[in-house]
LOFIRO-674816 format. One record per residue (C-alpha): residue number from 1; residue in three letters; x, y, z. Coordinates in steps of 0.05 Angstrom, whole numbers, always signed. Each point is the difference from the previous one (the first is absolute). Layout:
BEGIN
<NUM,ALA,<X,Y,Z>>
...
This chain:
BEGIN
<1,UNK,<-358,+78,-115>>
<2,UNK,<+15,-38,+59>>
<3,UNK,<+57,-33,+34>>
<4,UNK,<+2,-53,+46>>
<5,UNK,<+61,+13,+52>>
<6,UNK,<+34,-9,+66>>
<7,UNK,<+41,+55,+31>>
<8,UNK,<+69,-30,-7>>
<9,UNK,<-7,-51,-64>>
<10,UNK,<+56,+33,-34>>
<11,UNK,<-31,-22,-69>>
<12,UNK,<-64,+47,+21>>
<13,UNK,<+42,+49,+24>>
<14,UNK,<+26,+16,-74>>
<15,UNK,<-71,-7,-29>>
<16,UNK,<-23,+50,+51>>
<17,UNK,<+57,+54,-18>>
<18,UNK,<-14,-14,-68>>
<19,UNK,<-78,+15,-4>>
<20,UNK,<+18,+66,+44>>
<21,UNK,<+63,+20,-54>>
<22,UNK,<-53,+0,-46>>
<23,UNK,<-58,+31,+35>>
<24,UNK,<-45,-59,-18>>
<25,UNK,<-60,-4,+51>>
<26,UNK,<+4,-62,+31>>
<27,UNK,<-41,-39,+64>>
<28,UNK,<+53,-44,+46>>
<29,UNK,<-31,-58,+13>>
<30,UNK,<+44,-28,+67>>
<31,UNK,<+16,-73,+16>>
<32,UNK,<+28,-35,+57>>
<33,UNK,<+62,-42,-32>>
<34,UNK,<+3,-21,+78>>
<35,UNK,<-62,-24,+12>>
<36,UNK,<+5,-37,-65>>
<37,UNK,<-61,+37,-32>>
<38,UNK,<+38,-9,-70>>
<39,UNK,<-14,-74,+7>>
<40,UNK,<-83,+18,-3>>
<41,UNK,<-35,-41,-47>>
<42,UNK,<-26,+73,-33>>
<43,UNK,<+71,+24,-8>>
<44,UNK,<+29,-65,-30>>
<45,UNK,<-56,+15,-44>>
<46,UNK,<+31,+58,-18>>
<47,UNK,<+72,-15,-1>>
<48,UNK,<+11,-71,+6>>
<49,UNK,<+86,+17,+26>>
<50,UNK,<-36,+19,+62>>
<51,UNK,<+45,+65,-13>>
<52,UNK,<-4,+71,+9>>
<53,UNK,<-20,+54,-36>>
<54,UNK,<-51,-10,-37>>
<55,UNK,<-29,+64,-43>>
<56,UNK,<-64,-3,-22>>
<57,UNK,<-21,+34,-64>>
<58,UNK,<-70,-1,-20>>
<59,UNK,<-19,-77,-1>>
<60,UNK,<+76,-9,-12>>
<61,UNK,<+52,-31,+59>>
<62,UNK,<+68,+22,-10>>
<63,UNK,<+58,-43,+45>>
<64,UNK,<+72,+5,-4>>
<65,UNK,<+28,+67,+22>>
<66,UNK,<+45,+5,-56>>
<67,UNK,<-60,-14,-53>>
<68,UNK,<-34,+46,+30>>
<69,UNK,<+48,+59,+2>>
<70,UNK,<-5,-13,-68>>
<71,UNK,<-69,-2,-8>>
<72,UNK,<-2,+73,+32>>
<73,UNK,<+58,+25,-46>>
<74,UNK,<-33,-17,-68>>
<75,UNK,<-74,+8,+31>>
<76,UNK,<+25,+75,+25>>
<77,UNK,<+70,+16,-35>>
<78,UNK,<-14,+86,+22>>
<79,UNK,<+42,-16,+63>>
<80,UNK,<+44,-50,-22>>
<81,UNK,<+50,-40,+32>>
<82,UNK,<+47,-30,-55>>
<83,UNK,<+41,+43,-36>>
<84,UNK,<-11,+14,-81>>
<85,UNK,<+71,-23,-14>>
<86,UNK,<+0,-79,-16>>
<87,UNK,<+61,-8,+35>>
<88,UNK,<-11,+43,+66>>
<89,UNK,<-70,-42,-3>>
<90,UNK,<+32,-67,+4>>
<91,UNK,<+53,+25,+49>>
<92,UNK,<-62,+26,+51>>
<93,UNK,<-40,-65,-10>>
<94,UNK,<+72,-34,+20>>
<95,UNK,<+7,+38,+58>>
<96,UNK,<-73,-17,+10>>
<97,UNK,<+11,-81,-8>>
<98,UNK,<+59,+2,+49>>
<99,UNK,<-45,+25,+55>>
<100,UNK,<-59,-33,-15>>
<101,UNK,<+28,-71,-25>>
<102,UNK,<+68,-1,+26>>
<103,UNK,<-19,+32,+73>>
<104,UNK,<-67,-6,+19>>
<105,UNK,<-25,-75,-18>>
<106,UNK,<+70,-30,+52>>
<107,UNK,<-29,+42,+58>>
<108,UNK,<-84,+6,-9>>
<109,UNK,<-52,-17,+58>>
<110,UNK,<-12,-75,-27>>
<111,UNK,<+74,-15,-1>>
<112,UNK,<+16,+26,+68>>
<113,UNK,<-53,-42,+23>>
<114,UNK,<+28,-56,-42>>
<115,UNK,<+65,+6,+45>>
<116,UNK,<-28,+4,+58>>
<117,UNK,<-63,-56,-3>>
<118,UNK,<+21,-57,-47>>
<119,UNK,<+75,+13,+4>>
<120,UNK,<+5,+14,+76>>
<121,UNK,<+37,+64,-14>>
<122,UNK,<+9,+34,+70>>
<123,UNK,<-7,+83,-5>>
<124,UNK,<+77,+21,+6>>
<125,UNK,<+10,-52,-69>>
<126,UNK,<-57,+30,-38>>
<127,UNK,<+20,+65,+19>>
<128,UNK,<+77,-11,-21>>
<129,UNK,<-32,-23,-69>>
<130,UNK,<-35,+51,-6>>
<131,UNK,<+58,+51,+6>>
<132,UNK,<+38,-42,-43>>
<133,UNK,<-39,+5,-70>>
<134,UNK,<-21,+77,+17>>
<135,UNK,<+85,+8,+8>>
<136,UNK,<+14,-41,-57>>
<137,UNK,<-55,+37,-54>>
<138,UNK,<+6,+73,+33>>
<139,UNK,<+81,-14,-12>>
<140,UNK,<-14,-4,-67>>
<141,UNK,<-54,+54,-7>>
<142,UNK,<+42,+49,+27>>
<143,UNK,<+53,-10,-54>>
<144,UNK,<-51,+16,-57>>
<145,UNK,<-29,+50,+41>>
<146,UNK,<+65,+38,+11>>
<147,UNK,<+7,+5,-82>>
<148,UNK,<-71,+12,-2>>
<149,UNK,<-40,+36,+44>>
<150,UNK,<-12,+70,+3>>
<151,UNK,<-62,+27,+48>>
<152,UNK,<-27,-69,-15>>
<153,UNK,<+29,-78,-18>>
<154,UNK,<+7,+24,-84>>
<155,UNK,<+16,+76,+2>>
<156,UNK,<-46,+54,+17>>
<157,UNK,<-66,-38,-21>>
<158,UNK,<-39,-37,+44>>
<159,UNK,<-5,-76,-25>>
<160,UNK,<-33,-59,+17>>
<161,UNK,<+73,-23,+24>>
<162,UNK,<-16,+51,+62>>
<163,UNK,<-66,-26,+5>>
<164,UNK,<+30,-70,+11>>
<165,UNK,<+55,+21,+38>>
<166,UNK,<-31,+45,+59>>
<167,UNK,<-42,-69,+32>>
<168,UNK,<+60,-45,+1>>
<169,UNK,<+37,+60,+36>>
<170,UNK,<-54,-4,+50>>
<171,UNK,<+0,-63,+13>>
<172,UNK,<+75,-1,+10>>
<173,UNK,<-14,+58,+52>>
<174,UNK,<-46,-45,+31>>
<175,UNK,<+49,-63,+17>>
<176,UNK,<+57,+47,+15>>
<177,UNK,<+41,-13,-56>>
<178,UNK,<+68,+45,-7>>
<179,UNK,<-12,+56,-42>>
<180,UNK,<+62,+39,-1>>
<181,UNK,<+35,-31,-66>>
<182,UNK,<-54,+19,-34>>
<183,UNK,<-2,+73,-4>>
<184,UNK,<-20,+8,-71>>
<185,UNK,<-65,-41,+15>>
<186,UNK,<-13,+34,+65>>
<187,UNK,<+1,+77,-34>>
<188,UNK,<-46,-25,-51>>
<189,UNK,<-44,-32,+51>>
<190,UNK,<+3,+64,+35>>
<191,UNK,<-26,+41,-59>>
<192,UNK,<-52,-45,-13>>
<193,UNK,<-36,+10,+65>>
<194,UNK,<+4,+66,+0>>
<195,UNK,<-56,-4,-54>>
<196,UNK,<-76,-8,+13>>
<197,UNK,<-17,-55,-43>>
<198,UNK,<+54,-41,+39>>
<199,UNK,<-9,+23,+62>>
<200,UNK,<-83,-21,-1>>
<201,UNK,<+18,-65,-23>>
<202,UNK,<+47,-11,+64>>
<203,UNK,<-22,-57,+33>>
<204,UNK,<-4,+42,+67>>
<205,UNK,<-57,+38,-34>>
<206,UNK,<-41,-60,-20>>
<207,UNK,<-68,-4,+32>>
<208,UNK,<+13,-78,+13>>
<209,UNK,<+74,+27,+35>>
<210,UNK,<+9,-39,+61>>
């Protein structure tokens, strides 16, 4: 298996925690989202979004984080990631979509650089945007987390709601944004890290870190 990644695409980042949950052996295949090496006529061939990750299985290629995550919970269900319980199930993958539809897409690379090169979006703007959809989701995750979260986002269990959750609290680390209404999140973010599989998937410890 291999997976083609950059050390702070948030969508890797969950692929990468993922494939270590799970003890699946895996080859990180780096690219430069800065140099624009997703734009390669060979990866287009790949994954015509341009996008990261991409997993490759066999002669397969996988894209989409989300399908993905899937991919490895049916394809390896000993270490798995969704709870038995239908309802708990769609609950995580909720908690899952806010992050990962309601979060992310506002505040991703291409976006930012939207902003800032066709929309003339000086820094202090894009960074005030940024803040402002990570304050208005986290507001919201924190609620459900409150009711919810034990050790991790749905009780005691790790999910693939923490999975989603620990990048987009990184990246809010990164642009500063205020963290201290969100205490629920920031535990659970906490115990997260404290475990291997997260902590090697860090994008500190990637080998294309910069």
């Amino acid at each position: 298996m291999k997976l083609s990644t950059y050390f702070r695409s948030t969508a890797a980042y969950r692929v990468r925690i993922a494939l270590n949950l799970k003890g699946i052996e895996h080859e990180l295949l780096p690219l430069n989202l800065f140099t624009g090496e997703q734009k390669s006529t060979e990866f287009l061939a790949l994954n015509p979004d341009g996008l990261l990750p991409v997993l490759q299985v066999g002669d397969d290629y996988l894209t989409q984080s989300m399908a993905i995550l899937e991919y490895l919970e049916e394809a390896y269900p000993q270490t798995h990631l969704l709870p038995e319980n239908l309802v708990q199930r769609a609950y995580v993958r909720a908690l899952a979509q806010t992050i990962v539809s309601d979060i992310h897409p506002l505040n991703n690379l291409r976006v930012q650089k939207y902003l800032g090169n066709e929309m003339g979006v000086g820094d202090d703007n894009k960074l005030q945007w940024y803040r402002h959809w990570i304050a208005v989701g986290f507001s919201a995750l924190e609620k459900r987390l409150a009711q919810s979260a034990g050790n991790f986002c749905a009780g005691d269990d790790l999910s693939v709601a923490d999975v989603c959750l620990i990048p987009q609290v990184y990246n809010a680390h990164r642009f500063d944004c205020p963290m201290e209404n969100y205490p629920t999140i920031n535990r659970v973010n906490q115990d997260c890290l404290k475990l291997p599989a997260f902590a090697k998937a860090a994008p500190e410890q990637q080998t294309d870190a910069q």
